[in-house]
Backbone as a chain_set.jsonl record, in Angstrom:
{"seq": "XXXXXXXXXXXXXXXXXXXXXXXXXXXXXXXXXXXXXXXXXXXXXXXXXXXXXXXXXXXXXXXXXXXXXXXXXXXXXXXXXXXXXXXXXXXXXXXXXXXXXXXXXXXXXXXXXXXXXXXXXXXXXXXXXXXXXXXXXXXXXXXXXXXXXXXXXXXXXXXXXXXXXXXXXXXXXXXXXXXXXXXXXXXXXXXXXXXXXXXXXXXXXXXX", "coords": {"N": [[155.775, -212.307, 114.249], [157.404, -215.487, 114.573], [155.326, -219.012, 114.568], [156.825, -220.693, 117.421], [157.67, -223.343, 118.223], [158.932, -225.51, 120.684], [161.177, -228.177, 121.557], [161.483, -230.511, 124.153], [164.202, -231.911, 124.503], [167.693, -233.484, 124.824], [168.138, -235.517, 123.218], [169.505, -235.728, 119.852], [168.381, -237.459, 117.688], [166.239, -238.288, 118.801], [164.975, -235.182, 118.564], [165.308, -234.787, 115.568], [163.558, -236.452, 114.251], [161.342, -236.085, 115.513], [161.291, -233.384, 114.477], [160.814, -234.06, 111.564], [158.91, -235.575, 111.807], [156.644, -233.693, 112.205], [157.27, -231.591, 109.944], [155.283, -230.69, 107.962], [153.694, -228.43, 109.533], [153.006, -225.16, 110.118], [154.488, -223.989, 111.642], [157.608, -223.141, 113.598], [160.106, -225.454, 114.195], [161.706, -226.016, 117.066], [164.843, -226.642, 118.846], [166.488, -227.608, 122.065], [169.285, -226.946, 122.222], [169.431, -225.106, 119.857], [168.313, -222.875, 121.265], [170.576, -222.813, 122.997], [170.121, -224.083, 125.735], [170.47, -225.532, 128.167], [169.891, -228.934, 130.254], [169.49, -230.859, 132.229], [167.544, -233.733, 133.14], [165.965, -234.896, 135.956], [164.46, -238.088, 135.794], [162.03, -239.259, 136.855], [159.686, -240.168, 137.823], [156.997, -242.059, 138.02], [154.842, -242.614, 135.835], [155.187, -242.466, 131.873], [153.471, -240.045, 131.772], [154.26, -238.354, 133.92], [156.95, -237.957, 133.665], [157.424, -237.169, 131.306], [156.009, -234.932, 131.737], [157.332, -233.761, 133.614], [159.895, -232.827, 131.846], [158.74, -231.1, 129.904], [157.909, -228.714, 131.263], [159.504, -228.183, 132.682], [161.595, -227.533, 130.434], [160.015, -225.159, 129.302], [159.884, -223.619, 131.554], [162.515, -222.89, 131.151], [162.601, -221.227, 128.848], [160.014, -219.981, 128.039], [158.567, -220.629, 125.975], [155.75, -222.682, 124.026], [155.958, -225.995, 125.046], [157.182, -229.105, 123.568], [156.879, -232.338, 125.215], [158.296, -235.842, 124.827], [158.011, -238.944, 126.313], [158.541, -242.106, 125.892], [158.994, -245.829, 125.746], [159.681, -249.033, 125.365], [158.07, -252.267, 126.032], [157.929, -255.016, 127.31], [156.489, -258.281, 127.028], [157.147, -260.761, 127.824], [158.571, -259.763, 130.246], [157.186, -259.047, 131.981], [156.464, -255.929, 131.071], [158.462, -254.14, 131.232], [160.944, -252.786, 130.023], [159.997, -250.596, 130.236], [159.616, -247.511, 131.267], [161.75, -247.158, 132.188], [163.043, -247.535, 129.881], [165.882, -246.127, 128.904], [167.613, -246.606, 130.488], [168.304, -248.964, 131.041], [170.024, -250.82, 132.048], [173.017, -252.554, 133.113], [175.638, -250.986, 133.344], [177.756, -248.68, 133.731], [177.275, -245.167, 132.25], [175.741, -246.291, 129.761], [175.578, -247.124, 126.083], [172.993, -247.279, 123.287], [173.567, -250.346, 121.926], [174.468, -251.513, 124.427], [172.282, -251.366, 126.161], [170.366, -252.746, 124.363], [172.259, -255.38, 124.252], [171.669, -256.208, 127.231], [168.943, -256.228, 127.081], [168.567, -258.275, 125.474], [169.877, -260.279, 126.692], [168.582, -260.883, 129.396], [165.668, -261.974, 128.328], [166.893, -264.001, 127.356], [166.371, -266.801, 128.713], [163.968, -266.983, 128.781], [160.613, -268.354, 126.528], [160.351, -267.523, 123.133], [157.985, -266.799, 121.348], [158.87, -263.154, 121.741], [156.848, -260.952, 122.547], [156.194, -256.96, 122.185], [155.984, -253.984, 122.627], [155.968, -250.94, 122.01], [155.567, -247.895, 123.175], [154.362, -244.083, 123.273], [154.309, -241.272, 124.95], [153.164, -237.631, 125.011], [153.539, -234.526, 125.961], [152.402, -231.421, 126.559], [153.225, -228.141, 126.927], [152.123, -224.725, 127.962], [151.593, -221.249, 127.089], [149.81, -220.059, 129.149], [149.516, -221.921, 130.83], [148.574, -224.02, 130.755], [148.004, -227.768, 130.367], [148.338, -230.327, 128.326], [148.108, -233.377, 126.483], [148.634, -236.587, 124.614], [148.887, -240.174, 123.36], [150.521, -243.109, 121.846], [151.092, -245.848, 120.437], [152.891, -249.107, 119.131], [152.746, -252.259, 118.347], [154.933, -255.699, 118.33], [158.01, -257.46, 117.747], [160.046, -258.553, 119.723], [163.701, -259.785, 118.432], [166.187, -262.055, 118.653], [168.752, -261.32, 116.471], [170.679, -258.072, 115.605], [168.681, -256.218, 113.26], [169.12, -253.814, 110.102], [170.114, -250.5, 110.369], [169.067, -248.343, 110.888], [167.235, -245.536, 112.626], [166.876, -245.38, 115.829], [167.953, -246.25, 119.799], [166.428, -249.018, 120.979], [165.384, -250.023, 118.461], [166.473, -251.969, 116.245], [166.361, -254.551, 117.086], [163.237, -254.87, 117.255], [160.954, -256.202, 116.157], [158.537, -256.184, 113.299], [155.977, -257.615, 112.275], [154.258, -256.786, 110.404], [155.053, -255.545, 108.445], [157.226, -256.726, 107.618], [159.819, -255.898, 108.987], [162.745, -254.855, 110.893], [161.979, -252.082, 112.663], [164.276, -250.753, 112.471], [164.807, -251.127, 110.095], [163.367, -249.377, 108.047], [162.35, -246.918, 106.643], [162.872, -243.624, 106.36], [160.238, -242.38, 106.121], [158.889, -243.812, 106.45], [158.724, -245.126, 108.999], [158.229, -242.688, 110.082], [155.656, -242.522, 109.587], [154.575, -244.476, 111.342], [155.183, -245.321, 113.552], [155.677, -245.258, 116.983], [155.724, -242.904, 118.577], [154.819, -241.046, 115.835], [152.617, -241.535, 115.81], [151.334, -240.719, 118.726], [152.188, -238.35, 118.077], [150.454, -237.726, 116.063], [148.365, -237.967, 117.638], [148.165, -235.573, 119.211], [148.22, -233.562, 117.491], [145.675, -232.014, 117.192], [146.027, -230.64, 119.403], [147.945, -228.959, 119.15], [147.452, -227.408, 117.136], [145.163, -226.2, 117.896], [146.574, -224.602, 119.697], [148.243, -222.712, 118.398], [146.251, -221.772, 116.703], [146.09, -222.452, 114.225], [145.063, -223.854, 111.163], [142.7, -226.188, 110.599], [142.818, -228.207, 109.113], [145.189, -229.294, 108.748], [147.78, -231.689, 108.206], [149.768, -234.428, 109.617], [152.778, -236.841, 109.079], [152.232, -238.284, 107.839]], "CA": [[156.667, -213.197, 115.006], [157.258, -216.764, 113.957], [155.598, -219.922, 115.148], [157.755, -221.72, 117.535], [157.425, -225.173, 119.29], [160.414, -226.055, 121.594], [160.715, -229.853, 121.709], [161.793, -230.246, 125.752], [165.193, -233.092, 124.427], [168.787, -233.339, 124.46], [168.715, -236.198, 122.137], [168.933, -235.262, 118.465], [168.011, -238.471, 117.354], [164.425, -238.112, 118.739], [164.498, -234.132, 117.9], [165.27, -235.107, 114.166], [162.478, -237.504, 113.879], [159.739, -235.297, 115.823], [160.791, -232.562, 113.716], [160.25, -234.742, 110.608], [156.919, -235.969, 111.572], [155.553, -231.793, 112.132], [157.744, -231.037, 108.927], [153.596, -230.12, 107.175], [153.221, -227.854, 110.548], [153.66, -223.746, 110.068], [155.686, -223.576, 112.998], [159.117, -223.518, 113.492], [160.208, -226.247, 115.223], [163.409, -225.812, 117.172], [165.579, -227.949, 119.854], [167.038, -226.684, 122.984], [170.22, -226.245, 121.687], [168.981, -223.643, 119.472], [168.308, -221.427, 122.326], [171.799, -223.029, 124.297], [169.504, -224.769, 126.97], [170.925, -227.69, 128.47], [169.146, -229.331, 131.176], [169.669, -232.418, 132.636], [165.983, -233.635, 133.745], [165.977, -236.804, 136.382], [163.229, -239.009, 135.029], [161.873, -240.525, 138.384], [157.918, -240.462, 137.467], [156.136, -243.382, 137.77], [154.585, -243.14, 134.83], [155.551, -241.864, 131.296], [152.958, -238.917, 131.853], [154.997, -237.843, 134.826], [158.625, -238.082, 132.932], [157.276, -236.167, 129.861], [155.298, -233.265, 131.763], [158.396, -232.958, 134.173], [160.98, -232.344, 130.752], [157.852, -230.028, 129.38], [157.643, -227.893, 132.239], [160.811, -227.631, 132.691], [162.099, -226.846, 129.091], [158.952, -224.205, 129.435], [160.238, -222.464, 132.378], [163.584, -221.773, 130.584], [162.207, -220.648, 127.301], [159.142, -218.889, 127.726], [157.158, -220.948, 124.6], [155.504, -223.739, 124.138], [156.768, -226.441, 124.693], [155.77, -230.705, 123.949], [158.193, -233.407, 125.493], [157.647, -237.005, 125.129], [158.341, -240.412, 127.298], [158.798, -243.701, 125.343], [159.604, -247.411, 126.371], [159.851, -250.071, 125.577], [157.097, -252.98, 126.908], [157.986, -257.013, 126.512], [155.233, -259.273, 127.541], [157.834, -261.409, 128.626], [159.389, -258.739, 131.57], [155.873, -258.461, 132.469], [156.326, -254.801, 130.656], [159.811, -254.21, 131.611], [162.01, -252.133, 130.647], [158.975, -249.156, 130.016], [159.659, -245.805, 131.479], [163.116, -247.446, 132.165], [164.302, -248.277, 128.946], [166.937, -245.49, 128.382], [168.443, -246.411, 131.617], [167.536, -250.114, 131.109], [171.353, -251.887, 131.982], [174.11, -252.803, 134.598], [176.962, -250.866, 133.53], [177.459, -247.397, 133.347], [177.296, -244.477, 130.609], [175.878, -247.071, 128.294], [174.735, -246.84, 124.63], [172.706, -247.989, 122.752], [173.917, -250.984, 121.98], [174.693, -251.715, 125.536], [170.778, -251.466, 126.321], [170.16, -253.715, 123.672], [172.217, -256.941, 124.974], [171.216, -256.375, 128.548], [167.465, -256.871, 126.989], [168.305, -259.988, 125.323], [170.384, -261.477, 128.443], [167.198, -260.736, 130.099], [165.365, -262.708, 127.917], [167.537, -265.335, 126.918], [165.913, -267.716, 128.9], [162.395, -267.158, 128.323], [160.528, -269.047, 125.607], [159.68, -267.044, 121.971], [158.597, -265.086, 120.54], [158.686, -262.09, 122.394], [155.919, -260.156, 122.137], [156.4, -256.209, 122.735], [155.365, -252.671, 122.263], [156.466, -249.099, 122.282], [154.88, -246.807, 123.64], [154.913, -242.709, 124.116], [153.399, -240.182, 125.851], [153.049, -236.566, 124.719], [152.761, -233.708, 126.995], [152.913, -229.715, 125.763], [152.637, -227.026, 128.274], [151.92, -223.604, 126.767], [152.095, -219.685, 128.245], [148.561, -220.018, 129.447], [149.849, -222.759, 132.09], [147.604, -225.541, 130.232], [148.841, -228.669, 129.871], [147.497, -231.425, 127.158], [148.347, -234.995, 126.508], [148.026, -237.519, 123.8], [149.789, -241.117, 123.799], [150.357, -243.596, 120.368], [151.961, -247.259, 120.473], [152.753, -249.786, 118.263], [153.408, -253.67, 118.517], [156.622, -256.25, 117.277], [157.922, -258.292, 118.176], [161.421, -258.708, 120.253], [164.603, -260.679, 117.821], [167.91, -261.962, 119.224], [169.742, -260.596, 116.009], [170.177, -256.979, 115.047], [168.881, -256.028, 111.502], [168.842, -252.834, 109.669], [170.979, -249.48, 110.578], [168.351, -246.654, 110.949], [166.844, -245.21, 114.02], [168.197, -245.719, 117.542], [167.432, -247.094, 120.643], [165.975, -250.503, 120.28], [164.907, -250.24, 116.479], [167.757, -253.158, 115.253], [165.486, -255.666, 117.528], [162.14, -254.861, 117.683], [160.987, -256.653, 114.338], [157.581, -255.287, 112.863], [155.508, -258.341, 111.653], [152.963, -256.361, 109.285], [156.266, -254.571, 107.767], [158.422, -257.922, 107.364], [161.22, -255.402, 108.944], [162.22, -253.97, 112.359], [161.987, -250.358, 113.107], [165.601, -250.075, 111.529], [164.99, -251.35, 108.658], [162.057, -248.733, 107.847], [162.485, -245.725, 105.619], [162.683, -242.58, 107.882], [159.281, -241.827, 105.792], [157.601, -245.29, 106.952], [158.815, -245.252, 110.371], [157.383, -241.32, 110.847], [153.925, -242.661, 109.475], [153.6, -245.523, 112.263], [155.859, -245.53, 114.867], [154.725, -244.958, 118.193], [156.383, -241.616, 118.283], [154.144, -240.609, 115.194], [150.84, -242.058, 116.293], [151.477, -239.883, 119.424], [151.851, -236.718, 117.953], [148.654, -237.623, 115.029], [146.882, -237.748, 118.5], [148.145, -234.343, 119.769], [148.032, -232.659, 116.618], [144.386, -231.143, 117.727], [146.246, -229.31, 120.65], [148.896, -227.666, 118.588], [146.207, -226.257, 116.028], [144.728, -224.935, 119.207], [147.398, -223.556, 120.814], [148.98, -221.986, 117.704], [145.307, -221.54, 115.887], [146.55, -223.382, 113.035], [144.151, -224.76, 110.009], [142.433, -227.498, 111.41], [142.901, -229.27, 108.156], [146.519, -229.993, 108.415], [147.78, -233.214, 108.376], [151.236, -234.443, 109.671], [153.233, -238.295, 109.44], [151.122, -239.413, 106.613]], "C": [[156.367, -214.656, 114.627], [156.702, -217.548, 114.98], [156.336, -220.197, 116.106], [157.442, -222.569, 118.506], [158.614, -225.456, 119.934], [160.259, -227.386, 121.643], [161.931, -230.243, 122.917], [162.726, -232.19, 125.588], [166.536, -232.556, 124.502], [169.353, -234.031, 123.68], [168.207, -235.688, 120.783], [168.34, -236.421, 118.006], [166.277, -238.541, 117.553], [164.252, -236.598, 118.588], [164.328, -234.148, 116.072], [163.905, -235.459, 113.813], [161.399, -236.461, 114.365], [159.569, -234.227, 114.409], [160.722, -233.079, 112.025], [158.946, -234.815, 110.541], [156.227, -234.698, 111.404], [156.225, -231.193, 110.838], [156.323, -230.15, 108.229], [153.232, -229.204, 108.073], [153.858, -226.533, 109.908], [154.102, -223.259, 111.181], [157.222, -223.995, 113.172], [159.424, -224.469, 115.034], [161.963, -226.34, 115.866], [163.81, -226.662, 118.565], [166.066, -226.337, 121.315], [167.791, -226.374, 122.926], [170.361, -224.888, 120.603], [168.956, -222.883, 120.349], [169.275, -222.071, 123.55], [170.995, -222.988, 125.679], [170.073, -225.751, 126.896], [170.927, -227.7, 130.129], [169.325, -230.637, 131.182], [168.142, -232.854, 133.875], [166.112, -235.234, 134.956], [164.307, -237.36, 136.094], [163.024, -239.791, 136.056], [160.389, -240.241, 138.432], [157.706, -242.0, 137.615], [155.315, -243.593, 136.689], [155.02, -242.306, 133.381], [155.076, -240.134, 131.011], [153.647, -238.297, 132.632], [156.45, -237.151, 134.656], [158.149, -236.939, 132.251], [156.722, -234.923, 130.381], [156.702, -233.124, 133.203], [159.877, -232.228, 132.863], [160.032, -230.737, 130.476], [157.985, -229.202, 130.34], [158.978, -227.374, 132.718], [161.949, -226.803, 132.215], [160.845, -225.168, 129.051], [159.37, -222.864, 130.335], [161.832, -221.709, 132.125], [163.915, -221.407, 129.492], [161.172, -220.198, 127.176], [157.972, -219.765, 126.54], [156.975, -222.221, 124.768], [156.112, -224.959, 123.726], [156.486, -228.23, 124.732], [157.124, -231.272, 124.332], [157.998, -234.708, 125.47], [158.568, -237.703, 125.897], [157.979, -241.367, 126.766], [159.462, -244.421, 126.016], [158.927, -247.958, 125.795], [159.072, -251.315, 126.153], [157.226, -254.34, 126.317], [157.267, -257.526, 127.552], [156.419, -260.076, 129.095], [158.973, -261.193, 129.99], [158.752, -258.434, 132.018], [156.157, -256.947, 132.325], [157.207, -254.353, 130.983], [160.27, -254.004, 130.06], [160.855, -250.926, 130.831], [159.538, -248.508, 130.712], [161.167, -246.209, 131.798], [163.801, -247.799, 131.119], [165.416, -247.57, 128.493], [167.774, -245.588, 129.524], [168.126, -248.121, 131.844], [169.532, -250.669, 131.124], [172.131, -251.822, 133.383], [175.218, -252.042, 134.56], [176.818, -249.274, 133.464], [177.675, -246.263, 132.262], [177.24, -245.556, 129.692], [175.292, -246.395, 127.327], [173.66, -247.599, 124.331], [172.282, -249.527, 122.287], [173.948, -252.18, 123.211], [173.119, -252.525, 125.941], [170.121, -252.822, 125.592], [170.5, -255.462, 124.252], [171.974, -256.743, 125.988], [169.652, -256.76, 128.26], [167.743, -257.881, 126.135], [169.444, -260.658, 126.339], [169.291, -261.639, 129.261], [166.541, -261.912, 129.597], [165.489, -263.808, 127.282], [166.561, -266.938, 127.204], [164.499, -267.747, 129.03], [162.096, -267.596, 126.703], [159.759, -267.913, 124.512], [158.562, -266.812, 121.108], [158.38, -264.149, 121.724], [158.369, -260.955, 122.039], [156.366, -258.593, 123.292], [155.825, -255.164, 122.532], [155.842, -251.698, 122.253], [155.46, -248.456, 122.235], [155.209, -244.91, 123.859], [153.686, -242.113, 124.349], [153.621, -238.842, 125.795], [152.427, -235.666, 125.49], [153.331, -232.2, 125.785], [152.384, -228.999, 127.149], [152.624, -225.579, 127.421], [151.711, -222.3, 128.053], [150.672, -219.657, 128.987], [148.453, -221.211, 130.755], [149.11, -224.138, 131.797], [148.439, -226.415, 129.897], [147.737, -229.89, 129.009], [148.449, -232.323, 126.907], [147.98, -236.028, 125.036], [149.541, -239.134, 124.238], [149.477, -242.274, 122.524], [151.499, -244.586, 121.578], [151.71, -248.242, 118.867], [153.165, -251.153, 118.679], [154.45, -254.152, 117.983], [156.771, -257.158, 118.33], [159.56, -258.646, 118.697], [162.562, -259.865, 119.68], [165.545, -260.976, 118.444], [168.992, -261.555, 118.471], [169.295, -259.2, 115.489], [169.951, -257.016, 113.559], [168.616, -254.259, 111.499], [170.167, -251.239, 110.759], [170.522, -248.307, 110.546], [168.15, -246.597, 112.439], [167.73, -245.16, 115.19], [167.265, -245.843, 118.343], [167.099, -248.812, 120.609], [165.236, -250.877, 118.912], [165.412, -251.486, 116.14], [166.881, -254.415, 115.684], [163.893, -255.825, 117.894], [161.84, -254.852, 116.099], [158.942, -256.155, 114.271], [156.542, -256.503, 111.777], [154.551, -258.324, 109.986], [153.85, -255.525, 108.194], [156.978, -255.528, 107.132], [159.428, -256.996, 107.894], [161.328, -255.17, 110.088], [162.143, -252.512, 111.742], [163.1, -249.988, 112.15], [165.877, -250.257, 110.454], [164.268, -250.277, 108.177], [162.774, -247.628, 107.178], [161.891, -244.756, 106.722], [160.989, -242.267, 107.427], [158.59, -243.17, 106.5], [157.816, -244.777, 108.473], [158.06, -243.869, 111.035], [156.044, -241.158, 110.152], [153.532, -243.697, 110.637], [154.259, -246.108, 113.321], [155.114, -244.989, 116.486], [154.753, -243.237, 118.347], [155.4, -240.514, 117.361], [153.022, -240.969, 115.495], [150.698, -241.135, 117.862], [150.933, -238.526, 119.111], [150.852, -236.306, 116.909], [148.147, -236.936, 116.252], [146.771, -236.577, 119.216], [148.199, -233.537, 118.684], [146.276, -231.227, 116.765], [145.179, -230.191, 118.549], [147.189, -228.747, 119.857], [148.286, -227.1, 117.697], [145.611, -225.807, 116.774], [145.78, -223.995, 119.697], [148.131, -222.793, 119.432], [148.139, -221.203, 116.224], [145.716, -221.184, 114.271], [145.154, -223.679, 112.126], [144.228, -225.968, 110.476], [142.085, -228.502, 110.384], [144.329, -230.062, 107.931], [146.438, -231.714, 108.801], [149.447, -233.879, 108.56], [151.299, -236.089, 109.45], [152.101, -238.689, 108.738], [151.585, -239.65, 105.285]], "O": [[155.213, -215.014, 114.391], [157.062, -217.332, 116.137], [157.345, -219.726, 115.583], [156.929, -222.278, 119.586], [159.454, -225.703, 119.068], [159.111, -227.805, 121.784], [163.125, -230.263, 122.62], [162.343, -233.237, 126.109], [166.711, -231.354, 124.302], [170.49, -233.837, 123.251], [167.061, -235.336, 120.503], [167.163, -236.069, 117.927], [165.389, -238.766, 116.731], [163.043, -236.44, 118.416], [163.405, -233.618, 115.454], [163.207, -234.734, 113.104], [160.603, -236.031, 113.531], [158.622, -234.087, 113.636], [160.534, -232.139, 111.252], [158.107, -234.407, 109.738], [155.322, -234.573, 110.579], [155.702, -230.118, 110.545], [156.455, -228.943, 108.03], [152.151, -228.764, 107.682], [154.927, -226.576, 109.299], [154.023, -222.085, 111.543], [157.77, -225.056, 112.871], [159.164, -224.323, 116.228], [163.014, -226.625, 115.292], [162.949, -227.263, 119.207], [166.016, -225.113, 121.435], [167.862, -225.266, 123.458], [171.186, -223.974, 120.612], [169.764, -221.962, 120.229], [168.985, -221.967, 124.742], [171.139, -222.122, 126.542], [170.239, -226.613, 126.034], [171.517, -227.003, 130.954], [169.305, -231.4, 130.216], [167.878, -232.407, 134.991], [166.325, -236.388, 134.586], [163.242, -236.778, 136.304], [163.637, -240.839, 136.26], [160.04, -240.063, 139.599], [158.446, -242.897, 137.21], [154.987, -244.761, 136.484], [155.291, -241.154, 133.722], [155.721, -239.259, 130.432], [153.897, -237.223, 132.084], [156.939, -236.189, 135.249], [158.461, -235.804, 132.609], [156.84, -233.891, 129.72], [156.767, -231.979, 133.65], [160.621, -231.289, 133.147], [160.446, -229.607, 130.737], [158.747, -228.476, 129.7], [159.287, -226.232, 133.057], [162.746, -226.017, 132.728], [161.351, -224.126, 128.634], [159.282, -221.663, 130.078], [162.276, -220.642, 132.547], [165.05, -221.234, 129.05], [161.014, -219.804, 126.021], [156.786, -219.472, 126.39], [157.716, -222.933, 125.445], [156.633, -225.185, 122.633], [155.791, -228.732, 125.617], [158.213, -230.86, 123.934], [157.246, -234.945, 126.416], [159.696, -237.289, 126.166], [156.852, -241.714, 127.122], [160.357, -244.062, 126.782], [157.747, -247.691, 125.568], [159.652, -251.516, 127.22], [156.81, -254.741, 125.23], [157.401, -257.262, 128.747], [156.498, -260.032, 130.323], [159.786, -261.954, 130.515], [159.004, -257.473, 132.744], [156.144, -256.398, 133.426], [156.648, -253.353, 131.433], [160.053, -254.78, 129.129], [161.036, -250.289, 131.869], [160.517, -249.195, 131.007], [161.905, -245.251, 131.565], [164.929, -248.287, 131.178], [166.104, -248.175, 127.67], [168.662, -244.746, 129.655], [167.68, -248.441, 132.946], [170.118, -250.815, 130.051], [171.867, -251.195, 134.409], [175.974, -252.156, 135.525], [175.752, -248.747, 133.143], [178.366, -246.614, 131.306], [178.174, -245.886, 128.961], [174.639, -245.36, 127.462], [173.354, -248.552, 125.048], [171.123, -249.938, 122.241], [173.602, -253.355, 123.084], [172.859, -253.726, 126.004], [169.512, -253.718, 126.177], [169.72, -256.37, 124.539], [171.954, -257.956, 126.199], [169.08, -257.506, 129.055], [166.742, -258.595, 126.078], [169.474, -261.885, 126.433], [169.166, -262.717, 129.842], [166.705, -262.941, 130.253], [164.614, -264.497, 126.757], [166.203, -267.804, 126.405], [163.971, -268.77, 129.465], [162.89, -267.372, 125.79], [158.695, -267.415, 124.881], [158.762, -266.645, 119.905], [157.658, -264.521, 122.648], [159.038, -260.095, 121.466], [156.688, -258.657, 124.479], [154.713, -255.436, 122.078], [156.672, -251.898, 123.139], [154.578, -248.441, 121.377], [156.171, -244.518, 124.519], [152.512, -242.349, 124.065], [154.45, -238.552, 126.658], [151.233, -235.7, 125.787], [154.105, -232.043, 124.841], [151.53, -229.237, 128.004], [153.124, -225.484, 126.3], [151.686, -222.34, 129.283], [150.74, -218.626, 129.657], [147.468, -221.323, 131.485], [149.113, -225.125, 132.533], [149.469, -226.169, 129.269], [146.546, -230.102, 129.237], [149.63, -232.046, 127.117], [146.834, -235.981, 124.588], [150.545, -239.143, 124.949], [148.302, -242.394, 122.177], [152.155, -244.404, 122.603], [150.878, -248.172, 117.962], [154.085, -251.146, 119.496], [155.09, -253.447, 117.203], [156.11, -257.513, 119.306], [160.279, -259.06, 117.787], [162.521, -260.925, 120.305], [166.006, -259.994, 119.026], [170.07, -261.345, 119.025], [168.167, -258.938, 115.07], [170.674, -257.594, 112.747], [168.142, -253.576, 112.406], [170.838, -251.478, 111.763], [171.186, -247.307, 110.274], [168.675, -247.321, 113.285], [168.932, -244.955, 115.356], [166.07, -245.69, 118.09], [167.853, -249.611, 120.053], [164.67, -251.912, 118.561], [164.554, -252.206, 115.628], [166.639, -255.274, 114.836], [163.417, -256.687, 118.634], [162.174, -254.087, 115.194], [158.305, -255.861, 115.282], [156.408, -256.225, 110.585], [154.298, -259.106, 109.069], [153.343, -254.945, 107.234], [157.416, -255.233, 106.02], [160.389, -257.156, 107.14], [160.278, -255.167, 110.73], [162.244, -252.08, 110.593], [162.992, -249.159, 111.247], [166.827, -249.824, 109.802], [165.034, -250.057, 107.239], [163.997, -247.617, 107.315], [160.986, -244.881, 107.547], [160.319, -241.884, 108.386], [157.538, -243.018, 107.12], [156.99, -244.031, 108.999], [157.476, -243.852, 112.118], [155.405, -240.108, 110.072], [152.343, -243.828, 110.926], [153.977, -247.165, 113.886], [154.06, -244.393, 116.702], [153.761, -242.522, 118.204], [155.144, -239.397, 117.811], [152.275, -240.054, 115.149], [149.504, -240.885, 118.026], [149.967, -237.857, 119.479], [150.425, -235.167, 116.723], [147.653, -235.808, 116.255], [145.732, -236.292, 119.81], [148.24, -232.38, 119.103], [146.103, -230.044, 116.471], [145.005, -228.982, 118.392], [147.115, -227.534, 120.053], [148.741, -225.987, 117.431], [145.296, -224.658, 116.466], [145.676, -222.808, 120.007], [148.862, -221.952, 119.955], [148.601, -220.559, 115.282], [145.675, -220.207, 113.523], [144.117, -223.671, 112.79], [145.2, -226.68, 110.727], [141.305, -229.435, 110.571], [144.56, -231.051, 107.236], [145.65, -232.511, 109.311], [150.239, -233.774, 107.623], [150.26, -236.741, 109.56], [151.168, -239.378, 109.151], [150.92, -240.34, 104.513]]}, "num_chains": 1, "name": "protein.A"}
């Protein structure tokens, strides 16, 4: 019987990318639409550990396998850490995009003074048939722009510029961005628990 990892999303956009970064993993990595799950999770944790092991546990109890979910945001100095565990719900209007999200965080910060220092952050939970749950959590710094550049990624990629890169997030080559995004520095740091839980070769090596 094969591998399989469930990754506890309904966005492809961050299933793509996870299953990029575990691409070097001997497990099959599959979405919830593969097994026609669709779950609508409310995200009312207080912290991103809370968000991510309520998706995990959730996606877990209606699929049987293990399963990791993460919780990213978003963190500007200058929002005293604002939008974090809110940034996919970070605006005034409703059913926004993208986009949307985006100018509501520079109207925000319009009138504060530059640069605007920020972070991303996630938080990696897995729950597994054994009822264990495990954790890891990766970030990266940048630095918040008022124009968009670049046309990869999603979410706030176009403005969150990357000083040690010269680029933002969206400028990045899907191969750069799934060596040092927060996203990938995450799941480096949970890579130990899925070679446990799937007693894997504890030489692999993913997002490198």
């Amino acid at each position: 019987m094969p591998r399989k990892l469930l990754i506890a999303t309904q966005n492809q956009g961050k299933f793509k990318e996870i299953k990029s970064i575990c691409a070097a993993l001997p497990v099959q990595i599959i979405s919830a639409a593969d097994l026609g799950i669709e779950l609508t999770i409310l995200e009312d944790g207080q912290t991103y550990y809370d968000n991510a092991l309520k998706k995990a546990a959730a996606f877990f109890q209606a699929s049987g396998l293990i399963t990791l979910a993460d919780d990213s945001g978003l963190e500007v100095t200058a929002l005293n850490g604002a939008p974090g565990i809110h940034s996919a719900r970070y605006t005034s209007i409703n059913d926004p995009g993208d986009a949307d999200r985006r100018r509501y965080l520079l109207d925000k910060l319009t009138p504060t003074p530059q640069p605007w220092l920020a972070r991303f952050h996630c938080t990696i939970v897995i729950v597994d048939q054994k009822g264990g749950i495990s954790s890891a959590e990766g970030s990266c710094n940048g630095i918040i722009i008022p124009d968009e550049r670049g046309d990869g990624g999603f979410g706030y990629d176009p403005i969150f510029f990357m000083p040690e890169q010269n680029a933002t997030m969206a400028e990045l080559s899907s191969e750069k961005k799934n060596q040092i995004s927060h996203r990938a520095r995450a799941l480096q740091a949970a890579l130990p628990h899925v070679i446990r839980l799937f007693h894997l070769d504890n030489t692999i090596k993913i997002a490198e």
